[in-house]
N, C-alpha and C positions, 0 to 999 in steps of 0.2 A: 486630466486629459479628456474626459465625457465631457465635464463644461466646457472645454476649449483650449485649455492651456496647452503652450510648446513643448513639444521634449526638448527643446534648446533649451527654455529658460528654466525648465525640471530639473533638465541635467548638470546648469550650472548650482542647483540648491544642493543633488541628493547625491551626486556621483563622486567619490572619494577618490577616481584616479582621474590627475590630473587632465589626461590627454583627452577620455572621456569628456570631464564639463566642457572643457575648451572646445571641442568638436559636437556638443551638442548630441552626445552619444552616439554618433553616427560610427557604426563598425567595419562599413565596406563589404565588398564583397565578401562568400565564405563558400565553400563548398561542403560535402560532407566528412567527418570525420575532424572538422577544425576549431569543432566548439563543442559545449558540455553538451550532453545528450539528453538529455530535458529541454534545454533551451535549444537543440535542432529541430528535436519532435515537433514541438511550438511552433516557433517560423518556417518549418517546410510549408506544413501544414495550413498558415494562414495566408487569407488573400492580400496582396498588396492594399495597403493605408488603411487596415482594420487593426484594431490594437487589443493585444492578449490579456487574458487575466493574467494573474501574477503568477511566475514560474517559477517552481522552487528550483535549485540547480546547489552545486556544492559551493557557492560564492555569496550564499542568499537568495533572495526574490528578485526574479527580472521580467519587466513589464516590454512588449516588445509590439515596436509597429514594420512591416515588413515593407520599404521604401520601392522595391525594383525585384524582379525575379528574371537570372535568366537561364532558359533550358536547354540543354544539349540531350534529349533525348537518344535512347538505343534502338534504331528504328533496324537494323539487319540480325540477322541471328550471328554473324562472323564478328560486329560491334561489341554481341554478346561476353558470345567464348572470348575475347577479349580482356576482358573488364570481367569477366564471371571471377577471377580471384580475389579480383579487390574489391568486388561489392561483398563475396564471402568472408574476408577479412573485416571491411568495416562492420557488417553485421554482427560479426564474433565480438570486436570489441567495443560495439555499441552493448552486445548483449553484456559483457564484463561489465563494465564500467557504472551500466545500470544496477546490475546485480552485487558489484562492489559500495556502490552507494548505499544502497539499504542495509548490508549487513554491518556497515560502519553507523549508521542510523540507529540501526538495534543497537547495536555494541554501549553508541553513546547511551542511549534512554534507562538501558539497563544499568549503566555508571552512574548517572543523574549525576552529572558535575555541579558545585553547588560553589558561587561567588563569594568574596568579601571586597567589599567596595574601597576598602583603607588600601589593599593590597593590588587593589586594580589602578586606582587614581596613581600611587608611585611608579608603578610598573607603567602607567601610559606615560608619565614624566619622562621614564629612563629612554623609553623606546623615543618619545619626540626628539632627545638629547641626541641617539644614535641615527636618527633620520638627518637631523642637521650635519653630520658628518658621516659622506655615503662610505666612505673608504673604510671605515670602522665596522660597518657588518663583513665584508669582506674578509673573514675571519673564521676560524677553525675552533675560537671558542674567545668568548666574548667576557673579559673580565669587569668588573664594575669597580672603579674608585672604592677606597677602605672608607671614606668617610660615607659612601652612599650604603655600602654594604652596612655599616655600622646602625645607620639611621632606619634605613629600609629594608634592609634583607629579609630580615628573620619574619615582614607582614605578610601574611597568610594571603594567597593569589586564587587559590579553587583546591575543591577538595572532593576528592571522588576514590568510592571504593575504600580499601583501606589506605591509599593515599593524601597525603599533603603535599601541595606546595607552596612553598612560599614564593617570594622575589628574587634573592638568590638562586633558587632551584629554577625557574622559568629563564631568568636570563643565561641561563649555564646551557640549555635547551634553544636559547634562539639562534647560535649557530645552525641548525639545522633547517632555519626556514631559508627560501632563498631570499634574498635583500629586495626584489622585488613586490612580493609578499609583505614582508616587514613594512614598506614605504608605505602601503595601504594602511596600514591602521591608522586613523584619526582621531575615532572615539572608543570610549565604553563599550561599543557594540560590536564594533569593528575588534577591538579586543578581544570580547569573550569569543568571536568567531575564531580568531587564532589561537588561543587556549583550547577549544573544541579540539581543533585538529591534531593540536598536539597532545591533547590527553588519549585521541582516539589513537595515535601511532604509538604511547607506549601502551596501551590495550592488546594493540595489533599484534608488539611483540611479545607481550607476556604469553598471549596465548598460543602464538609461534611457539614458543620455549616449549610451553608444556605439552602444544603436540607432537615434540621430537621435529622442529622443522631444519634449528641448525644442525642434524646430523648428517642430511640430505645433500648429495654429493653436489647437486645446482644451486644447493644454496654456500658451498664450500666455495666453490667457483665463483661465483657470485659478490660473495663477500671479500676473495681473492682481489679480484678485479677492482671492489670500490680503495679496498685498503690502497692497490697502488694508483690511485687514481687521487687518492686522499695524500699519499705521500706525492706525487708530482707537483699536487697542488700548493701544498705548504713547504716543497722547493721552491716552486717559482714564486711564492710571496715572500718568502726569505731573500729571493734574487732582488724582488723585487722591495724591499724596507734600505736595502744598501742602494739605492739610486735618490739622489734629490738634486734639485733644480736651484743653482747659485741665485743666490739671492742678487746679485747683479743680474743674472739674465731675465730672474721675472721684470725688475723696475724695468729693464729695456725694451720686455716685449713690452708693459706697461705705457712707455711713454712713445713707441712707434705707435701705439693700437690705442690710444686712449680713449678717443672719439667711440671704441667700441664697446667701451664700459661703463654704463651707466644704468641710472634707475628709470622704467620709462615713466612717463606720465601717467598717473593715478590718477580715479575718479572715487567716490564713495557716492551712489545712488539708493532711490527708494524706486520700487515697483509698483503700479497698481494694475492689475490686470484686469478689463470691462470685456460684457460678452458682445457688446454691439456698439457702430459711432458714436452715434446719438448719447448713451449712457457715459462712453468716456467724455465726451461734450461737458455734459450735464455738469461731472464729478470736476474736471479741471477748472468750471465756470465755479465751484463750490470753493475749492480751496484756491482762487485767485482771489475772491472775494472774503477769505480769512477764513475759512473750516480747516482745521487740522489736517493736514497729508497724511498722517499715521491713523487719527480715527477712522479715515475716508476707507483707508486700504487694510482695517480691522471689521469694518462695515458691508464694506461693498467690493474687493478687490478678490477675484475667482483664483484657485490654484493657489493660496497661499496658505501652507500647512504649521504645522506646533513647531518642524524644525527652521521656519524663518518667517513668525507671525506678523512682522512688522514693514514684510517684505525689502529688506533690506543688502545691497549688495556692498559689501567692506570695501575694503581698497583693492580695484581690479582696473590692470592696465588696457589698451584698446581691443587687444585681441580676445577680450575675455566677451565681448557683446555681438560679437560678428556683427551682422548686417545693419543692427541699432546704433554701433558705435557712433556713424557721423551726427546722428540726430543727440545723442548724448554729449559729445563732446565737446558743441557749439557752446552747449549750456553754459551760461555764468550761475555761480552760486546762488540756491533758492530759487532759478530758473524752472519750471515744469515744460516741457515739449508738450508740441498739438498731440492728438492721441495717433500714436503707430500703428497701422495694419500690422497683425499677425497671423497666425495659420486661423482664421476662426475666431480674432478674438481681435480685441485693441487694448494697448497698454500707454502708458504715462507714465513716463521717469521726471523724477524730480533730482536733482544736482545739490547734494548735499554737503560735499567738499571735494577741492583738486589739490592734489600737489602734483606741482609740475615735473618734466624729466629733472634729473638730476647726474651729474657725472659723477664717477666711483673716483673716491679716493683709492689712493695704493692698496692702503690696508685696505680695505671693500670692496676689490678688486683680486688682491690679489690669490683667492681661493681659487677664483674661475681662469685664473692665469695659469696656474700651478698644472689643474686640471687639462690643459690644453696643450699643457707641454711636457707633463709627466708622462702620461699611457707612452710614446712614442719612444722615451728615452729606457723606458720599463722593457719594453718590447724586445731593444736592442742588445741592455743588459744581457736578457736573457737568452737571445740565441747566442750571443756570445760565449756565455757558461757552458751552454747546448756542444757547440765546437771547441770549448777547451777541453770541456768532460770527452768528448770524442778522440780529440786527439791523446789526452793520454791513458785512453784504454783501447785494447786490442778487441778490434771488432771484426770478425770474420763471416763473409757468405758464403752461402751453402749454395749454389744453382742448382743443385741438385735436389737438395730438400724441400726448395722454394718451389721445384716445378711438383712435387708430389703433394702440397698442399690444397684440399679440395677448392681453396679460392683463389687459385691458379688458375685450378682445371676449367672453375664453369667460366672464368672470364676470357678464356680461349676458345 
């Protein structure tokens, strides 16, 4: 970023959630209380189009440039008293969340989690298997095939304290992340992150136990609460396993919609980023004239790191370039564009292969069919159930009891 380089074209290298690369990291507006409390510190704090050192936060390191500020100042003492609860609240849980950070921090260093790489490589296999099938994390407990179990289980995942796990034991444990979570992992690294957090929450309750926490009346209640929350939930997937979509009606929405199922048009580009015209000039005049495009942009090409040395972008369809797109898309194979203004800097794509849009066959099709007509018919199912279970039990109100409930009183 100091030499020149985009957070667009950063973003599309380093950022593992999808919406992120595609939006060039841009977060939008935030107020306070809406983001990790390290990385708010950070950005209140910096002036617009200055860019942060790296910010540790519980997601990792986030480099951050602040685009726009806008302020609603509390310019009366009456604005105050206002507002004086919820800036004492977010201060409370600014202060928690900071103070929950570190002592999970300790918690980890004192464990020193320690890897196995055989057990890590399986375990990201299984996890990519369960990404390609979102409806599969959705789940209360996540079984593995006997033949994967058989092959992978029993390899050793991270071992900390007087614990082991293996592959088995971690996947038995990934119900517990939420599926969003989960979709994030892509590598190695991204992995051990999630292992982190999971070894740190059974830390959290070991030591729960031993302080006498589940005897504590709020945490009875507590645990009350998730239990039926847990059983609602694995009602209404049950509701929801006895709904499917006739195989007649996907081919129909299929062939009404087909025009809307396809592969878009794909590019596979090289990058070379230069810090001034002149320089990208020079470089394109180099490789029109037969210098290699990959030496040029191992040589001379700014912003290109270990994780994409070759500057290289795979197959990504238009919306993945934003504003470069037209200039890329013109290109015929082996083609370089004149060099692109960028924020501070000029780039040269070179056009390394197209495949063109393509239309989804049925089968190729028909996942995102399913998906489009499933949730709706899910939904129905279930209120349905909702008003059977109603009508044959005997449900009685209380007006009276209802009005002596204190969240009665303060909403009157």
């Amino acid at each position: 970023l100091l030499n020149g380089a985009a957070f667009e074209d950063l973003a599309r290298q380093v950022f593992r959630d999808p919406r992120l690369s595609l939006n060039g990291g841009d977060l939008g507006y935030f107020t306070a209380g809406e983001m990790d409390p390290a990385f708010e510190e950070a950005a209140f704090n910096l002036p617009p189009g200055e860019v942060s050192v790296p910010v540790q936060t519980e997601n990792g390191y986030s480099i951050i440039r602040v685009e726009d500020r806008q302020v609603a100042p509390l310019v009366t003492e009456t604005e105050y008293a206002n507002q004086k609860k919820i800036i004492r609240r977010y201060l409370r849980w600014k202060r928690e969340k900071l103070g929950e950070r570190g002592y999970i921090r300790d918690v980890l260093k004192t464990a020193d989690p320690r890897f196995d790489r055989s057990g890590l490589s399986a375990l990201l296999a299984i996890i990519k298997d369960l990404q390609a099938n979102p409806s599969s994390l959705d789940t209360l407990y996540i079984n593995l095939p006997r033949d994967v179990q058989d092959q992978y289980g029993s390899l050793s995942c991270v071992q900390f304290e007087n614990e082991k796990w293996d592959v088995q034991a971690v996947v038995a444990r990934l119900a517990q992340v939420a599926p969003k979570h989960l979709q994030l992992v892509q590598d190695e690294a991204s992995l051990k992150m999630l292992l982190q957090g999971l070894v740190a929450r059974e830390l959290l309750y070991q030591r729960a136990l031993d302080m006498g926490v589940d005897d504590l009346k709020s945490t009875r209640e507590a645990l009350a609460k998730a239990q039926r929350y847990a059983k609602s939930r694995y009602m209404r997937l049950m509701v929801y396993d006895t709904v499917a979509v006739p195989e007649a009606e996907l081919r129909e929405a299929y062939e009404k919609r087909r025009h809307e199922y396809y592969f878009p048009e794909e590019v596979r580009v090289q990058v070379l980023i230069a810090g001034d015209s002149l320089t990208a000039l020079r470089l394109r005049k180099m490789a029109l004239e037969g210098s290699d495009f990959t030496a040029l942009v191992h040589q001379h090409s700014l912003g290109i790191g270990e994780r994409n040395p070759d500057g290289i972008f795979d197959w990504s369809p238009r919306g993945k370039f934003g504003t470069f797109a037209d200039q890329i898309f013109e290109l015929k194979v082996a083609q370089i564009t004149a060099p692109v203004k960028g924020e501070g800097y000029y780039l040269l794509f070179k056009l390394l292969d197209r495949r063109p849009r393509r239309d989804k066959t049925f089968s190729e099709a028909r996942g995102q069919i399913e998906a489009e007509l499933l949730p709706p018919r899910q939904r129905d199912r279930f209120l349905e159930f909702i008003r059977r279970e109603r009508r044959q039990r005997q449900i009685v109100k209380d007006p009276d009891a209802l009005a002596k409930m204190p969240l009665i009183k303060s909403a009157a």
